[in-house]
N, C-alpha and C positions, 0 to 999 in steps of 0.2 A: 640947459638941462642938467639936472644935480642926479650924479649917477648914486646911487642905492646899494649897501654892499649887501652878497647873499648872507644870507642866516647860514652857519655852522652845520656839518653834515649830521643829520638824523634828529634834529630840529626843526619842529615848526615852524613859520614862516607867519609869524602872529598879525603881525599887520597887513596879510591878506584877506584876514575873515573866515580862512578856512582849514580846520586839521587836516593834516598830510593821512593820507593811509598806510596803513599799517603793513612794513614789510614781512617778509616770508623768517625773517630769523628775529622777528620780535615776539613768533606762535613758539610756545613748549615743544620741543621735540616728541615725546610720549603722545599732547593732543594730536597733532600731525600723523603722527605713523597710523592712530588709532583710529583718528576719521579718513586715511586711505584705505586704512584694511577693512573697515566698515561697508563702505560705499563699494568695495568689489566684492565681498561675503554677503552685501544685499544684490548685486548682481549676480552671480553664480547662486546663489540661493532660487532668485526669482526664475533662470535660466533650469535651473533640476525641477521647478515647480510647472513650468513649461515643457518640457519634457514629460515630468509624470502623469501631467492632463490628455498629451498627446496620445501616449502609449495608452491609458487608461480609456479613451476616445477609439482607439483600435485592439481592445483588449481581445474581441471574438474574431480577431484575423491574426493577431498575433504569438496568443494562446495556441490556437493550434500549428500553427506554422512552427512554434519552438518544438511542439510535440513532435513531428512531423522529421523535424531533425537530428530525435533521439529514434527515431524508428529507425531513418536511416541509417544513425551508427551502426545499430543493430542488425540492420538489413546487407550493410556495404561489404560484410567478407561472402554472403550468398549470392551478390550480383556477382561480384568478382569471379566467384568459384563457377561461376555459370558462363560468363563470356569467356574463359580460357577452354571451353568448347566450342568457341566460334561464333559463338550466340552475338546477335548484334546487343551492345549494349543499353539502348531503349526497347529494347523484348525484353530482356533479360529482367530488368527494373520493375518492368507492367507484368511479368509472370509473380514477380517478389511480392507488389500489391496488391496482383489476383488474390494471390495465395492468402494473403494476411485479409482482405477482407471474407475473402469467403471461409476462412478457419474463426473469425468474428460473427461473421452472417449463421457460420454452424452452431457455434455456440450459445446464442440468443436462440436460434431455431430451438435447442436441445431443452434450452431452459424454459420456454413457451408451452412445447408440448408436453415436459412433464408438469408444467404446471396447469394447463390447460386438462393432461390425465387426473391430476388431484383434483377439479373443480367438484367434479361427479361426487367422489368420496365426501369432501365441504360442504355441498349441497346436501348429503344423507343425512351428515353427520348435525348439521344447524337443524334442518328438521325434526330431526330424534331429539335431540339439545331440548329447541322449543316444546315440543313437546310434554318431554319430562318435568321441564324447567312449568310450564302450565297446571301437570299436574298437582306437581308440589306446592304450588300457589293456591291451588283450589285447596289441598288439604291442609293445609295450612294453619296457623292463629287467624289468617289475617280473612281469610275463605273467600278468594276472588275468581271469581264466574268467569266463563269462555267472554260472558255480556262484557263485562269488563275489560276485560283483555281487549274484547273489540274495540270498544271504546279509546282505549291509551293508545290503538293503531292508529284509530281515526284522527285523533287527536295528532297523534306524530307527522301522520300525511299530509295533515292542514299545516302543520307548523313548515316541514319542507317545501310545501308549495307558495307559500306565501317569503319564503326565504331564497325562491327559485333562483333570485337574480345574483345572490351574493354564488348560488352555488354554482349560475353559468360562469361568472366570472372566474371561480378557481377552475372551474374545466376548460376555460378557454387560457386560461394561464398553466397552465400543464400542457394544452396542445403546443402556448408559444416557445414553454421550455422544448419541448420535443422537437419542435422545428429547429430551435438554435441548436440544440443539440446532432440534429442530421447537419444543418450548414458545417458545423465546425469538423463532424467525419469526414465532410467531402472534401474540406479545403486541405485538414489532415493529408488525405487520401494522393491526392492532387499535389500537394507540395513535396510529399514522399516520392514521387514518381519523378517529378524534376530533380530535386534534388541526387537521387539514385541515378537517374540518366545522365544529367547533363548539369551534377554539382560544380563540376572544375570549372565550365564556362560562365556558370552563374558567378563564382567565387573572381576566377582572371576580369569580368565585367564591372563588379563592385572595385575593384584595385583599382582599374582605369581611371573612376571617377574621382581618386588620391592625388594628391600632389607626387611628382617624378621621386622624389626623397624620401618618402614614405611609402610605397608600394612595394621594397621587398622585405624591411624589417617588418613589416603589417604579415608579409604574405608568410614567412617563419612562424610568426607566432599564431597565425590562423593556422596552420599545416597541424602545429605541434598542438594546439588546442583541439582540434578534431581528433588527433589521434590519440591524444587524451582521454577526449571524449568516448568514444569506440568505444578502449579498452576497459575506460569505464562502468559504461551499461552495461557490454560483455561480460566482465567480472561479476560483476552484483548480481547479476542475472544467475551467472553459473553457481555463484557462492551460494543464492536462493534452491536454487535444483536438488543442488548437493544435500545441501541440509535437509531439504524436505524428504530426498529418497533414507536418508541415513538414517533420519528420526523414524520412518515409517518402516524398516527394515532394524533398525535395535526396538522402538516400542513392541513390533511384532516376539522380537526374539527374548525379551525381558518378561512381555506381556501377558502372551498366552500361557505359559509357567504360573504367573501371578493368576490367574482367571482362573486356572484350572481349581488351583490351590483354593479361591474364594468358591467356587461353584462344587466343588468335589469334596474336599476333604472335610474332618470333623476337628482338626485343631481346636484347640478352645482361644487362641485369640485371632482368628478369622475375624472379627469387628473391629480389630485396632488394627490389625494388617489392613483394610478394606480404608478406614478411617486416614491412614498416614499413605495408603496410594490417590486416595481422592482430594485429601488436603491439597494441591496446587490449584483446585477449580476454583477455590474458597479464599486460596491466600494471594494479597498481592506478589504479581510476577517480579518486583524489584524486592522484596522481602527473601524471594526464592533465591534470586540472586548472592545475596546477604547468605544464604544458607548455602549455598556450594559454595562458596569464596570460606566460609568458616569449616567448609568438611573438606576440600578438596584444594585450596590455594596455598601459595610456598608457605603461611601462617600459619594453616587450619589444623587440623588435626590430624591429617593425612599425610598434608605437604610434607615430614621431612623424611617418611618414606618414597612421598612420590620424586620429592628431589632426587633421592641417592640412585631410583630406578629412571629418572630423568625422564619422567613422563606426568611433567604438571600440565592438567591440561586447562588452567587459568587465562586465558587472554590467547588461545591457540584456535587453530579452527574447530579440533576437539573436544575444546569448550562451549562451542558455540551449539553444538550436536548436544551433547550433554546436559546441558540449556533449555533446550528446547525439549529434549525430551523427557525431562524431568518436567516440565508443565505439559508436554502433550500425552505421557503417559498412561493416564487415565480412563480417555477417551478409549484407547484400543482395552484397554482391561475391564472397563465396564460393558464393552459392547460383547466382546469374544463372552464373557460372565454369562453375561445374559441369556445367551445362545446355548452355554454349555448347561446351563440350570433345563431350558425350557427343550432338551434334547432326548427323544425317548433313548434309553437304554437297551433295548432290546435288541439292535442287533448287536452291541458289545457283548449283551451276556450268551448271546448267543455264538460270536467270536470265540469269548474264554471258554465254554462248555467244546469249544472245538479244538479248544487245546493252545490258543494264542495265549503270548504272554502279555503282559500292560503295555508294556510299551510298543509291542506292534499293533495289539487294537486299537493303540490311542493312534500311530500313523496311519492307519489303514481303514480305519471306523471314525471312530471320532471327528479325525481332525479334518478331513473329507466331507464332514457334513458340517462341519463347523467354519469350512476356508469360507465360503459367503463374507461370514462376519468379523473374519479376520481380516479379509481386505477393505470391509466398510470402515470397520475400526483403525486400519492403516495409512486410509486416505484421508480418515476425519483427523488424526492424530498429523500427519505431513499436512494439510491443510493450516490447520493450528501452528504447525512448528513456523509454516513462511508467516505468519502473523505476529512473530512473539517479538518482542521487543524490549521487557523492562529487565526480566532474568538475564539475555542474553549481552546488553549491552554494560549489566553489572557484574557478569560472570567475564564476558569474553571481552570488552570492548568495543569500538568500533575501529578496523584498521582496513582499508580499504583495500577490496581483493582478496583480504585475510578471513577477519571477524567482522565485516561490514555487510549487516546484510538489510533484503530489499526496504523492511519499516525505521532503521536506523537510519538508513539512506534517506528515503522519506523525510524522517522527522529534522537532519540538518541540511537538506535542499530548502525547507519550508523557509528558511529565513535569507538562502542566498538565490536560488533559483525557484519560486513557485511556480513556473509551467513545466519545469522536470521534476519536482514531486507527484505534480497532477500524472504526468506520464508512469511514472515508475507505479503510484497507484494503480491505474487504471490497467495496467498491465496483471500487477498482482491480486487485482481482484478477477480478471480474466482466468490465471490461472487458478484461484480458488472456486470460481464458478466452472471450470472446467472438469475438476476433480469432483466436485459433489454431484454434478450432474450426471457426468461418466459414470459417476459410483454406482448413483438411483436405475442408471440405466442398466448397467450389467449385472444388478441385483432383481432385475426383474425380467 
């Protein structure tokens, strides 16, 4: 047997027929790293796309359930405040959701029946419409008969009945929306209640299921994210209040002055005054912005008196009032106008023949029959102010707790949290439907 020496290391082995394969440090080091990071960035890729299928698969249970959880931040200092009366803490939770549905339940009730009271008035009012709107057709260039008219009815009738099917479908697609829409209040409603009663054992139950090493650093920073949270929606909410009484209480005091001025006196530039209060309906709200920052900021024109008296109120909460009520001002000045134009005189001039002077008939006459529309105009004007968003976040900011308020909030949840913009929304449209409706009501 004639022994055979091996081939030289990293060498073929030619007279076997076969190439050797190719070891691990004959690959580029750059291709290697780049097909390991690949092959785990299409894993974890594939892994977030699996996840967002899931979540997106559970979006009508999990949408509300996050809502649910901004309720409760909101809710947890009034359970608390309630069982240091003894109250067991599962009453105390279901008296908090009592409460919030049925201040929900009022408030739908409130908007129903006034709109239910406007149908009567809609219904006159489309009838006289038709009407006139008929005549003017008849007399017209064009001279179209009642015949006529029937006929475009007839015609319309046929076309909807023959299109019946498309218009059951959007009615039974509004009923489906309406039902999701009750499913997701109840689970809302329902998750609020656990959470408020018995959040600690749901939260110590989720830890269990951690590994032993990771259930207290988890449970720190879930502690300190709720309490984050809390203090959060609290803030924003109060920041929202604040502003809205401030606006509605400086528009009134800047306002009525400006109203009297446009409905009363004979100035000769009444239309440029009238013009430069109503300019904010007409101009963009971030333009407005631009405009207090050049009359009132450390730069502007103002700033470097406002500096030396140390009251710039650029990027303060200040500004944030300021803000708003330069766009919501309007509102109370046209309405209060209106009122003081279309208000007989008679018992003032019967006041001054009694020897009062202006300024007590205007507190004692006037304004007494004018407070009505000083408050319609106070609440449409704070209505307005919790909506503003482009002047206020160019004048003040956003600083959370500060100058961060509810549509700011809004606008940068949308990209990190959309089930607490949904909430923050839904809230602030509650209270804006709150205030108009309350309004219609105590105006009547």
């Amino acid at each position: 047997m004639t022994l055979r020496p091996s081939p030289p290391e990293g060498r073929a082995d030619l007279g076997s027929g076969a190439a050797a394969p190719a070891t691990a440090s004959s690959v580029n080091p750059a291709v290697r790293i780049a097909s390991d990071w690949t092959w785990r960035l299409l894993v974890i890729a594939l892994g977030l796309y699996g996840i967002v299928r899931l979540l997106a698969g559970f979006a009508d249970i999990l949408v509300p359930i996050l809502v649910s959880l901004l309720l409760a931040a909101l809710l947890h200092p009034l359970v608390g405040l309630i069982t240091r009366a003894r109250v067991p803490r599962p009453v105390a939770a279901l008296a908090c959701v009592l409460l919030t549905l049925l201040l929900v339940a009022a408030l739908f009730t409130l908007v129903g029946q006034q709109t239910a009271r406007g149908f009567s008035d809609l219904r006159t009012q489309a009838v006289a419409g038709a009407s006139d709107l008929q005549q003017r057709l008849a007399d017209s260039p064009l001279h179209l008969s009642s015949t006529a008219l029937s006929d475009a009815v007839r015609r319309a009738e046929a076309s909807a009945s023959s299109n019946r099917g498309a218009l059951l479908s959007g009615a039974l697609g509004v009923a489906s929306t309406a039902t999701k829409i009750a499913e997701g209040l109840f689970i809302t409603l329902f998750s609020t209640f656990f959470f408020l009663s018995s959040g600690h054992r749901i939260w110590a139950w989720l830890l269990r299921l951690l590994p032993a090493g990771a259930r207290e650093p988890l449970d720190e920073a879930g502690r300190s994210g709720w309490v984050t949270l809390s203090y959060y929606v609290r803030a924003t909410l109060v920041v929202a209040v604040v502003d809205g009484l401030g606006v509605g209480i400086g528009a009134a005091l800047l306002g009525v002055p400006l109203a009297w001025v446009l409905a009363r006196s004979v100035l000769p530039g009444r239309r440029l005054l009238r013009g430069l209060i109503t300019v904010p309906l007409v101009l963009p709200p971030v333009v407005g912005g631009v405009a207090l920052l050049l009359a009132f900021g450390r730069r502007g024109v103002l700033g470097p008196l406002l500096v030396e008296a140390g009251a710039v109120p650029a990027f303060t909460p200040y500004g944030v009032v300021l803000a708003e009520t330069f766009v919501a001002l309007p509102f109370l000045v046209l309405t209060v106008e209106g009122a003081l134009a279309g208000l007989d005189r008679g018992n003032e001039d019967v006041a001054a023949t009694l020897g009062a002077r202006p300024l007590r008939t205007f507190l004692t006459v006037t304004f007494p029959a004018v407070a009505p529309s000083v408050a319609a105009g106070a609440a449409l004007a704070g209505a307005r102010a919790l909506g503003e968003f482009g002047a206020t976040i160019t004048f003040a900011g956003s600083l959370p707790g500060r100058t961060q308020t509810v549509p700011i909030a809004v606008y940068q949840l949308l990209e990190d949290d959309p089930p607490a913009a949904y909430a923050l929304s839904a809230v602030l449209l509650v209270v804006s439907v709150a205030l108009v409706a309350g309004l219609r009501v105590r105006l009547r």
